[in-house]
RODO-2510 file (C-alpha; in nm, 4 decimals, decimal comma):
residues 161
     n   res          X          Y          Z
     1     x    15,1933     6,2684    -0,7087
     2     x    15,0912     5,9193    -0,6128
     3     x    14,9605     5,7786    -0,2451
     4     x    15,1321     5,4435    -0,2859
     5     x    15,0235     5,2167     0,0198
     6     x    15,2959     4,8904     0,0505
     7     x    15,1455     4,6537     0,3444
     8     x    15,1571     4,9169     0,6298
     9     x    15,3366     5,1709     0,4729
    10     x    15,2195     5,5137     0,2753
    11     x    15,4880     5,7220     0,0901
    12     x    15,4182     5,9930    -0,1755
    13     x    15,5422     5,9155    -0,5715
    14     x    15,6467     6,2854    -0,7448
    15     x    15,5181     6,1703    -1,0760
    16     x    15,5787     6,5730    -1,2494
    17     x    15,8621     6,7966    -1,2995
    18     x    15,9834     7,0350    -1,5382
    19     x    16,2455     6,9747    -1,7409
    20     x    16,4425     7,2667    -1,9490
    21     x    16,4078     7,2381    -2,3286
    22     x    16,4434     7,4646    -2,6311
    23     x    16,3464     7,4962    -2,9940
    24     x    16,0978     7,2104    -3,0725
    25     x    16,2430     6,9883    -2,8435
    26     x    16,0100     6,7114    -2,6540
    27     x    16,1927     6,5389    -2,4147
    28     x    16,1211     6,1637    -2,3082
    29     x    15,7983     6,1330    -2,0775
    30     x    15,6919     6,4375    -2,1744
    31     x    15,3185     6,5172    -2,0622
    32     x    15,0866     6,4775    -2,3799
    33     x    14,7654     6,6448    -2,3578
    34     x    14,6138     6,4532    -2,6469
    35     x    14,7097     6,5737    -3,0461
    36     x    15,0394     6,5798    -3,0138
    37     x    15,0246     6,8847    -2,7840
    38     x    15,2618     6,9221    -2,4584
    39     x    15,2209     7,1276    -2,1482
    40     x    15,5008     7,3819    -2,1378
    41     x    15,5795     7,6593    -1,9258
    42     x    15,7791     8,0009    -1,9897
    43     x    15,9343     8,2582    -1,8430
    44     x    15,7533     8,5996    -1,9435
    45     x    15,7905     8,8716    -1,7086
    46     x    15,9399     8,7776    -1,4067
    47     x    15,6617     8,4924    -1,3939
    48     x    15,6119     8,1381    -1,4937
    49     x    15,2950     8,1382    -1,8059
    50     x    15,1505     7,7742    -1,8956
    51     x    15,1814     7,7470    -2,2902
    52     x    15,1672     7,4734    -2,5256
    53     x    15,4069     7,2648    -2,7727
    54     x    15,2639     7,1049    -3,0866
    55     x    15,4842     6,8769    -3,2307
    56     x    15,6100     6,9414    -3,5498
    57     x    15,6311     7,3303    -3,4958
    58     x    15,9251     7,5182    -3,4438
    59     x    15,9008     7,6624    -3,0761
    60     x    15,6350     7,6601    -2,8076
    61     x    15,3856     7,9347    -2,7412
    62     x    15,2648     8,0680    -2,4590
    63     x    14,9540     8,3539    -2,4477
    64     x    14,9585     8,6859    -2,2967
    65     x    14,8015     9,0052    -2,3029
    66     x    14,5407     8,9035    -2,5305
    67     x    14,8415     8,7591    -2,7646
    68     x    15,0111     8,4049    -2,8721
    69     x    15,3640     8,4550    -2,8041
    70     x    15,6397     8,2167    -2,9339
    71     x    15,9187     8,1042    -2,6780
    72     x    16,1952     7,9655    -2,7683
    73     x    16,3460     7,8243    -2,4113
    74     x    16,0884     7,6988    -2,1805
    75     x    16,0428     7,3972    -1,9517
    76     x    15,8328     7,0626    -2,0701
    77     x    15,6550     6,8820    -1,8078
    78     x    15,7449     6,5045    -1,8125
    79     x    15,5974     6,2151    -1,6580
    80     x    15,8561     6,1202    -1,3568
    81     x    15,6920     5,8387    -1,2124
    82     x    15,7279     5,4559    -1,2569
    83     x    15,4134     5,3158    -1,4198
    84     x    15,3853     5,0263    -1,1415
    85     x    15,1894     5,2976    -0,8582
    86     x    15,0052     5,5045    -1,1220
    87     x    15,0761     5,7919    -1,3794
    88     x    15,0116     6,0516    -1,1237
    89     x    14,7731     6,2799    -1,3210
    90     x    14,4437     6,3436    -1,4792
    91     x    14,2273     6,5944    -1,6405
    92     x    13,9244     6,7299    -1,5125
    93     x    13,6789     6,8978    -1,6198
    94     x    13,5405     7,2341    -1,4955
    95     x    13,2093     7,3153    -1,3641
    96     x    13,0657     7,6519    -1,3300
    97     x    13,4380     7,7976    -1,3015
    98     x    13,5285     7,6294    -1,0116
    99     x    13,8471     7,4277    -1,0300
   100     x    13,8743     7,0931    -0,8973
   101     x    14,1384     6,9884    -0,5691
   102     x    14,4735     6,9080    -0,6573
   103     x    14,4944     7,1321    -0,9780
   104     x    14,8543     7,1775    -1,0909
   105     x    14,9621     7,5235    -1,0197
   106     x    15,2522     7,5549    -1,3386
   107     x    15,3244     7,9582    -1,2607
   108     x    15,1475     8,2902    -1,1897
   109     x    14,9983     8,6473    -1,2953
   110     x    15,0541     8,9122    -1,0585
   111     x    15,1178     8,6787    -0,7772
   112     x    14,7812     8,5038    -0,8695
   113     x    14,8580     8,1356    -0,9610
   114     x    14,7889     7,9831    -1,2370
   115     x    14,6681     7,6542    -1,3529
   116     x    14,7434     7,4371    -1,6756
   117     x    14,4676     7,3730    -1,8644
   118     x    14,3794     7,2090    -2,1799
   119     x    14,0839     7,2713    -2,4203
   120     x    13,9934     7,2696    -2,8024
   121     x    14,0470     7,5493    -3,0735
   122     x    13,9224     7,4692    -3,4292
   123     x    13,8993     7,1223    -3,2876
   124     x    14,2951     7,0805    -3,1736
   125     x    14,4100     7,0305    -2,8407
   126     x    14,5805     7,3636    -2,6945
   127     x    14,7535     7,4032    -2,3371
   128     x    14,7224     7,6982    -2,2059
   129     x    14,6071     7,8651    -1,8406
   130     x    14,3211     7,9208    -1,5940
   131     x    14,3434     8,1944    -1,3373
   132     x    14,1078     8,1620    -1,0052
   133     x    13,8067     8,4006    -1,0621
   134     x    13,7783     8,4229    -1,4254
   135     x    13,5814     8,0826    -1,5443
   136     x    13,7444     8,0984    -1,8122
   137     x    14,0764     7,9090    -1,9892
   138     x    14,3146     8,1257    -2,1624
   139     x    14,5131     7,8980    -2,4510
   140     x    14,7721     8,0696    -2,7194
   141     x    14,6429     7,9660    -3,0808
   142     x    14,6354     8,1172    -3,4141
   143     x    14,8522     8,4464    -3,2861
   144     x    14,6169     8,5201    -3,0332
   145     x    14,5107     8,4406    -2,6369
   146     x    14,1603     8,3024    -2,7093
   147     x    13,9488     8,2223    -2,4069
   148     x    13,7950     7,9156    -2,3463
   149     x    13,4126     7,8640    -2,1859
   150     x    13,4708     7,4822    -2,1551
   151     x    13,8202     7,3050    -2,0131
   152     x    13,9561     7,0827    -1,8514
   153     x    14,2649     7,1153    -1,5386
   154     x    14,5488     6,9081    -1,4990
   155     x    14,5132     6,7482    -1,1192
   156     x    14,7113     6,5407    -0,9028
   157     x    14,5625     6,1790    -0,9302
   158     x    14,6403     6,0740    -0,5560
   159     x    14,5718     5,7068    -0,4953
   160     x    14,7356     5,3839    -0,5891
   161     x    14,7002     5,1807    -0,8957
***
């Protein structure tokens, strides 16, 4: 989302949404994270879980339950803005666990929401999650949910170009 100011007048640009995918797919605009990595989310559940999407590999991966979980039908973010207001994100870091304003909520636990999140694993960029409380990122990589001491969040970057 974008504050775009025109002379007098201030309107809102959506510059996210999710759009369904499968497979490997990477649709147009999609959100990179850096290293060829996309933010993804999954149904697992009942509930919406943050994941990743490297490309070159076969599906996208969410983690859970201490686990890194393939999916095979998801939802990519994408860029849905024009580029003449802004691109309508960031990435910010965290400090002492607390999570910056404007953090992209992409699904839940338990009716706790949850945040995407990108950090490194074996120096590759992973998507993953960040739930309120634990100071902590949770990314799937490697066939397991490894936690993450240092992050960053995906926020809204209100303001015009």
């Amino acid at each position: 989302m974008s504050d775009v100011t025109f002379g007098t007048t201030v309107g809102v640009e959506l510059c996210l949404s999710w759009r369904p995918a499968s497979g490997s797919e990477i649709p147009d605009n999609a959100a990179d994270a850096g290293g060829q990595c996309y933010v993804i989310r999954a149904e697992h559940k009942g509930e919406w879980v943050p994941g990743k999407l490297v490309r070159g590999q076969a599906c996208a991966y969410i983690s859970f339950g201490g686990r890194e979980l393939p999916v095979h039908s998801y939802q990519v973010l994408v860029r849905s803005c024009t580029d003449r207001f802004g691109v309508g994100f960031t990435w910010a870091p965290v400090r002492d666990g607390v999570l910056p304003q404007r953090a992209l909520v992409a699904g839940s636990d338990r009716g706790s929401p949850l945040f995407v999140v990108r950090g490194k694993c074996n120096g590759e960029v992973c998507t993953g999650k960040a739930v309120l409380g634990h100071h902590r990122a949770y990314v799937p990589y490697g066939g397991e949910e490894r936690a993450l001491d240092s992050f960053e969040v995906l926020v809204f970057n209100c303001g015009s170009k």
